[in-house]
DRENKETI-270991 format. One line per 5 residues: number of its first residue (from 1); for each residue z, x, y of C-alpha. Coordinates in Angstrom, 3 decimals. Layout:
// DRENKETI-270991
NUM	Z X Y  ...
// end
This chain:
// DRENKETI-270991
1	3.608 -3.583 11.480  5.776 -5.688 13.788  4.311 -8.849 15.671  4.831 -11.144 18.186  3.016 -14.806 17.273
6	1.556 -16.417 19.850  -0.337 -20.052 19.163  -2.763 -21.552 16.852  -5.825 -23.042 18.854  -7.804 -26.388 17.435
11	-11.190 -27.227 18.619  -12.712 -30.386 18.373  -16.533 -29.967 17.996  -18.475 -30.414 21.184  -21.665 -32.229 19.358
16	-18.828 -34.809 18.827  -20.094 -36.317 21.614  -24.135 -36.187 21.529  -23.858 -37.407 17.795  -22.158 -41.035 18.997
21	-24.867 -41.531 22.000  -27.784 -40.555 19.570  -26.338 -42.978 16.893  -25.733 -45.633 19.495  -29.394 -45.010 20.438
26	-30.913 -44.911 17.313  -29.031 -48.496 16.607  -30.847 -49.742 19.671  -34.196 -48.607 18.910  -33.984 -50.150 15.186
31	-34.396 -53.574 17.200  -37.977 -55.220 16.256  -39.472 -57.314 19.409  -37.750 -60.502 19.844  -34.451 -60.177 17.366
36	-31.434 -61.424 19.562  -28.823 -59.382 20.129  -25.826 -61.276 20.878  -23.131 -58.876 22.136  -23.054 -55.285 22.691
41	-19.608 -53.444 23.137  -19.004 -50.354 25.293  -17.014 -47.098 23.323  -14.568 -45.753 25.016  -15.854 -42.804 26.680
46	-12.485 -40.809 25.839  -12.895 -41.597 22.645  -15.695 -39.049 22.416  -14.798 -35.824 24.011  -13.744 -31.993 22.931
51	-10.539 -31.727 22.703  -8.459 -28.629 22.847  -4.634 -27.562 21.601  -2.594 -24.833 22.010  0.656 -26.243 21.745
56	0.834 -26.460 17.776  4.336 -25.145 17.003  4.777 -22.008 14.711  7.788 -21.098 12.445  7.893 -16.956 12.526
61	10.274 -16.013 8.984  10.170 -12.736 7.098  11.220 -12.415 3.664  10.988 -9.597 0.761  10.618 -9.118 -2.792
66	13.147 -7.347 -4.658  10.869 -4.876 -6.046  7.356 -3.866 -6.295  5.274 -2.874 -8.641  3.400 0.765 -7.995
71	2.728 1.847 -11.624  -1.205 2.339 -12.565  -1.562 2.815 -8.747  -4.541 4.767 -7.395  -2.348 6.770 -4.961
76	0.478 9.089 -5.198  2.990 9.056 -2.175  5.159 11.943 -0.950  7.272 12.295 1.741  9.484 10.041 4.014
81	9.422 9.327 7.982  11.915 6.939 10.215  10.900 4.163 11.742  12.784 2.171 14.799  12.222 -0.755 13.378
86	12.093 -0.137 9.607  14.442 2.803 9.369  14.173 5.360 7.115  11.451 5.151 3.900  11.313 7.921 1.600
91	8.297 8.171 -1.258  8.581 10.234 -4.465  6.020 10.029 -7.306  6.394 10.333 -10.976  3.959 11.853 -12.947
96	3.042 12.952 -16.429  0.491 15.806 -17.102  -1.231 15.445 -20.560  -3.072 17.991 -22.859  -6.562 16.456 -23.572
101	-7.961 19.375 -25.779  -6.155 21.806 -27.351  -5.020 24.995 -25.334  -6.732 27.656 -27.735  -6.522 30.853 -25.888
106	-8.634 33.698 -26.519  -7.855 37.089 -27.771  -6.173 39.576 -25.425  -5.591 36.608 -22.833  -2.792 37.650 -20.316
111	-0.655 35.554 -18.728  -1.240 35.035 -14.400  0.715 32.035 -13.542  1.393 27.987 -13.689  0.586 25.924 -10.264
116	0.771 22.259 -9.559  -2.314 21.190 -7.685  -2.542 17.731 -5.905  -5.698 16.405 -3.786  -4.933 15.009 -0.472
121	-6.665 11.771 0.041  -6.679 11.269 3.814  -3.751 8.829 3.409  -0.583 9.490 5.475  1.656 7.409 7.369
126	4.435 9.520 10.410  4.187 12.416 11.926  2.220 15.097 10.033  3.744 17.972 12.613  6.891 18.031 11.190
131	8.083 20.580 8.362  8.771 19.036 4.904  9.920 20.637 2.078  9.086 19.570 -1.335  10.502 19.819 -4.922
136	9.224 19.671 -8.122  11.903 18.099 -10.760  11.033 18.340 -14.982  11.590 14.362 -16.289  13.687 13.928 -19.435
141	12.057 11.091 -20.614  8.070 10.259 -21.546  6.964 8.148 -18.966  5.246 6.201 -21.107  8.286 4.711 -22.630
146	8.053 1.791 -20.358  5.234 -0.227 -19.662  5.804 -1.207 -16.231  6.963 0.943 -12.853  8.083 -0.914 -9.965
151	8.886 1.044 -6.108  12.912 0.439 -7.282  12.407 2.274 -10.420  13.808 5.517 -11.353  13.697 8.438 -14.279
156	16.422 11.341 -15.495  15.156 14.338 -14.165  16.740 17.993 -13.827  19.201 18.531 -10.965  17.638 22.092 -10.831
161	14.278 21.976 -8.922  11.149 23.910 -11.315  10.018 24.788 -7.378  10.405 24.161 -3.749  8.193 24.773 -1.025
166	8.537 23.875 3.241  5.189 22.906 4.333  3.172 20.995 6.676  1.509 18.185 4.769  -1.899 18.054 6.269
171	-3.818 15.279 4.805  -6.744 15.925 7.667  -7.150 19.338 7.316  -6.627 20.637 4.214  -8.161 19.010 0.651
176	-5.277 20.886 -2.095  -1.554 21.035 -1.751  -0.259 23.677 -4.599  2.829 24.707 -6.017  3.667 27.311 -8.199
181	5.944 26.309 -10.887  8.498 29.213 -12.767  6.953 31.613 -14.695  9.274 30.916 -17.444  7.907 27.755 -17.794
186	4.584 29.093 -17.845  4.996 32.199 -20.258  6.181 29.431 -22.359  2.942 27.152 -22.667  1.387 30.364 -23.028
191	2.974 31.614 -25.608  3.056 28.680 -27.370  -0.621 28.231 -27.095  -0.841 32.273 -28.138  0.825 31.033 -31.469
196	-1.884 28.443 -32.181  0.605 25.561 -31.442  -0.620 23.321 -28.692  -3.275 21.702 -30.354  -2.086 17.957 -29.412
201	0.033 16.038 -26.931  2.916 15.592 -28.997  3.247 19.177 -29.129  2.782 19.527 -25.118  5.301 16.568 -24.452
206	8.346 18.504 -25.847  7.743 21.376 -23.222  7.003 18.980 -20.407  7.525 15.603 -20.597  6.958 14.335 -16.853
211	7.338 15.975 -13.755  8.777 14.426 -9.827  7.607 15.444 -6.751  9.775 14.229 -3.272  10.736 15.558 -0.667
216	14.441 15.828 1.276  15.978 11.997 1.683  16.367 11.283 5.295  14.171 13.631 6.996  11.767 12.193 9.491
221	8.233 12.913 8.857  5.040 11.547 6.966  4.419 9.994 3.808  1.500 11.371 2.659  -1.064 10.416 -0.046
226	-2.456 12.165 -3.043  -5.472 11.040 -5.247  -5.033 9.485 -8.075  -7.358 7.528 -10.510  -10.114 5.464 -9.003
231	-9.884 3.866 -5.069  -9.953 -0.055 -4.378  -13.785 0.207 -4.546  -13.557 1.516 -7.877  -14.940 5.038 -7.225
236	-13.553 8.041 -9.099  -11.156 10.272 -6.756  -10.295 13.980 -7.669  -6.838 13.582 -9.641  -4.380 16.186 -9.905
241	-3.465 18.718 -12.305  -0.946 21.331 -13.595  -3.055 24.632 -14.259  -2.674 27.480 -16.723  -4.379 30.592 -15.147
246	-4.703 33.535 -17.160  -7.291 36.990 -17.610  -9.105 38.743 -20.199  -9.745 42.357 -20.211  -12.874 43.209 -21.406
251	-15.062 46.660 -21.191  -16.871 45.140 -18.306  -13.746 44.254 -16.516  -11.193 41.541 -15.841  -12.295 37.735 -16.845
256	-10.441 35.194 -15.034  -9.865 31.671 -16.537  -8.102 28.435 -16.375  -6.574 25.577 -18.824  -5.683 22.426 -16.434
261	-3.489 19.538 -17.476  -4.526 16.401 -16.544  -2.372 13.819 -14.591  -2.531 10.942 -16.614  0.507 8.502 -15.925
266	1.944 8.142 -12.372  4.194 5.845 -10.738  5.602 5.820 -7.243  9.161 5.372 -6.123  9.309 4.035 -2.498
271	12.882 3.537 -1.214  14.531 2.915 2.099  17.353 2.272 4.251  17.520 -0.073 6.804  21.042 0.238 7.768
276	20.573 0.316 11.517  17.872 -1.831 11.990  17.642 -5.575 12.486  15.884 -6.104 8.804  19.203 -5.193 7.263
281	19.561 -8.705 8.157  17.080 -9.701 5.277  18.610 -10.887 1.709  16.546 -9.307 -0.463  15.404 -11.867 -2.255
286	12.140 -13.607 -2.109  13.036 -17.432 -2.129  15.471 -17.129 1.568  13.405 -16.416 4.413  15.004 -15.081 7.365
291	13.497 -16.868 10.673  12.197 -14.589 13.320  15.170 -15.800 15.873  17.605 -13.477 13.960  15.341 -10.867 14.004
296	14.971 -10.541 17.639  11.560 -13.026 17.595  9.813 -10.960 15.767  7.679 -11.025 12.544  7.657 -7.523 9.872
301	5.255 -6.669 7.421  5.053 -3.691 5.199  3.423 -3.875 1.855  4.790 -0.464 0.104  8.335 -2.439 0.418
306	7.208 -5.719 -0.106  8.231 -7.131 3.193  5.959 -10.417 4.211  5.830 -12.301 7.012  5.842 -16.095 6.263
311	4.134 -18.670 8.864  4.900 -22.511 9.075  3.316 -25.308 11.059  5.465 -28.272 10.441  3.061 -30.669 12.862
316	-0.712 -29.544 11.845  -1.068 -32.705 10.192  -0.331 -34.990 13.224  -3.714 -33.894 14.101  -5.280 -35.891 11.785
321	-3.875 -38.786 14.313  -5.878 -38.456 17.428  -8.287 -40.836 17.389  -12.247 -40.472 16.168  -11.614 -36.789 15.753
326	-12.310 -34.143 13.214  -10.838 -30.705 13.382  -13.338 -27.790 13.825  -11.706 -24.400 14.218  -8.483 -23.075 14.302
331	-7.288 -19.955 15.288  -4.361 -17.470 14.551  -3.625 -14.480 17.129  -0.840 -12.241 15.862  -0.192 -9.053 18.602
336	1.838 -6.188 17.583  4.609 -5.176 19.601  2.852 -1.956 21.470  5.869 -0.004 21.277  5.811 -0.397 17.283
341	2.396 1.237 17.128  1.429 4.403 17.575  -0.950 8.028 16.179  1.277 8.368 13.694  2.691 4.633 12.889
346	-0.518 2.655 13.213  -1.345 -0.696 12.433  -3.318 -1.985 9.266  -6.557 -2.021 9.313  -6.467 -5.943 8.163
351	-4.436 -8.709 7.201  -4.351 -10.991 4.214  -3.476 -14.840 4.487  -2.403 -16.650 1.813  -0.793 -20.389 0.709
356	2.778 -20.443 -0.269  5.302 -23.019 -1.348  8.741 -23.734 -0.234  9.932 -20.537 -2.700  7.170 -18.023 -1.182
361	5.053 -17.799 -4.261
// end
C-alpha cells in the first residue's frame, strides 16, 4: 500500500474548563460564616480552554529488512503480478511431502496415477484473469536440513520441470488446484511400495525429497494463496497433498483407492525487482531510512517484502509546554494514493503501529 500522510490532530479535553470553575466553586463554598477572606485572584480565562492542533510536523521515511522470515508459515504463495509502484514480485513455495504410515498396498493393486493437490485459501493478490503457468521442480536437498527459511532463501532443484500446467488461478471459484506429476515417478512409489519397501520416511525421502511450485518470473498476474497448517486464529485449514491413486480388481468389479502424502514442511520464497520504480532508491538495509522526499512524498508498505513505513514527530513534546494543559487524543490519518489501489491491488485490511528506535528495531 502506498500513502500520502496528512497531520496528527491533539485535543485538549473540553471538561478542562468546567473542572477549574467547579473547583474554584467548591473552594468558595468551603468558607464557614464569618472567616475573612483577604484576596481573591481572577484565572486567566485563556488559561482554561480546548485547544486544538493540526500543525504537528511529520517525518514520512521507508526502510526494509534484508530478508524475511516465511518458514512455518500458514500460507503457501504462488504466482507473481507487477505493480507501478512496487514492480515486479514473484512467489514460489517450497514444500516437502512426508509418508506418515506406511504405503502397504494390497494385492492385485494397479497403478492409476500421481497428482499434486493444493487447497486454495481465498488469498490472492493481482489480477486473477490472466493465464499463469505453473511448474513443479523435485528439490535435491531435505528441507529440513535447515532450521530457518527466510523470503531470500533458496534450494537445488531439477532444471527439468516433474510437470507444467497454464491455468487460471481462481482462488474465488474453485477450492483444489491439481497437477499431475510423471508417471515414472509414480510407477516408482508404487512399485516400491509393491515390494514392501516404504514402510518409513527415510525410505520415502530418497524418492522425493522436496518438491517447488512457481510460476514464470516476470509475468504479470496474481499471487495466489494455498492452505497450509493452521490460520492466525489458530483454526485447522485443509493442507495439501501429493496422492497415490490406484484400483483393485475384484469379482464384483473395480475398487478405487488412494495413499496421500502429507505436506509437512513449507517455506515461501518471495522475490522482486524494483528496477524501474522509485523504491530502487531504498538500501536494503534496515538501520538507513530513506525519507519520503526521495520517494516522490510518499510512504510504502508491504509486509511479504518487509518494506515499513517509519513515522517521526520531532516536536510532540513541545506540547507538554502550553500552559495548564493535558493532552487528550491524538490522531493519525494515513490516505492511500487512489491510483495505487484497486480490485485486484487492494489495500490491507489494517495497520499495525509500533515504537522504534533510531535503528528501526
Amino acid at each position: 500500500m502506498k500513502f500520502n500522510s496528512h497531520f496528527l490532530k491533539k485535543l485538549i479535553s473540553p471538561t478542562s474548563k468546567f473542572i477549574a470553575v467547579l473547583g474554584l466553586s467548591a473552594s468558595l463554598t468551603g468558607c464557614q460564616w464569618g472567616d475573612e477572606v483577604t484576596s481573591l485572584a481572577q484565572p486567566n480565562p485563556d488559561d482554561f480552554m480546548v485547544l486544538f492542533a493540526d500543525t504537528s510536523t511529520i517525518h514520512v521515511s521507508t526502510f526494509k529488512y534484508d530478508s524475511v522470515m516465511t518458514g512455518a508459515s500458514t500460507r503457501m504463495l504462488v504466482g507473481s503480478y507487477t505493480d507501478p509502484y512496487f514492480g515486479t514480485v514473484q512467489g514460489a513455495t517450497y514444500f516437502q511431502p512426508i509418508l506418515e504410515n506406511a504405503l502397504s498396498l494390497p494385492e492385485g493393486a494397479i497403478y492409476d496415477s500421481l497428482v499434486l493437490n493444493l487447497y486454495y485459501d481465498k488469498y490472492f493478490y493481482g489480477d486473477t484473469t490472466k493465464t499463469t503457468e505453473v511448474a513443479v521442480h523435485a528439490l535435491k536437498t531435505d528441507i529440513l536440513d535447515r532450521s530457518s527459511y527466510y523470503n531470500t532463501s533458496t534450494m537445488e532443484y531439477d532444471a527439468e520441470p516433474l510437470a507444467k500446467r497454464k491455468l487460471l488461478l481462481r482462488p474465488n471459484s474453485d477450492s483444489t488446484l491439481s497437477i499431475r506429476l510423471p508417471n515414472t515417478l509414480g510407477r516408482k512409489i508404487f512399485d516400491t511400495a509393491n515390494a514392501n519397501l516404504l514402510n518409513t520416511n527415510n525410505q520415502w525421502l530418497e524418492i522425493v525429497k522436496g518438491l517447488v511450485i512457481r510460476s514464470d518470473a516476470g509475468k504479470s498476474g496474481s499471487l495466489t494463496g494455498f492452505g497450509f497448517g493452521r490460520d492466525s486464529d489458530q483454526n485447522a485449514v485443509k493442507t495439501g497433498n501429493v496422492t497415490l491413486y490406484y484400483h483393485t480388481t475384484t469379482a464384483d468389479g473395480f475398487t478405487n483407492a488412494t495413499f496421500p502424502f502429507r505436506i509437512q514442511a513449507s517455506y515461501t520464497q518471495i522475490l522482486e525487482d524494483r528496477s524501474n520504480t522509485e523504491l530502487s532508491k531504498l538500501s536494503g538495509q534496515r538501520i538507513i531510512a530513506t525519507p519520503s522526499a526521495q520517494l516522490g512524498e510518499k510512504g510504502y508498505i508491504q509486509e511479504g517484502l518487509g518494506v515499513i513505513t517509519r513515522i517521526d514527530l520531532p516536536y510532540l513534546r513541545t506540547l507538554k509546554d502550553v500552559k495548564y494543559s493535558v493532552p487528550n487524543r491524538a490522531f493519525l490519518r494515513i490516505t492511500p494514493i487512489k491510483e495505487s489501489v484497486t480490485k485486484q491491488m487492494f489495500a490491507p485490511a489494517s495497520l499495525s503501529a509500533y515504537w522504534c528506535d533510531q535503528n528501526n528495531m
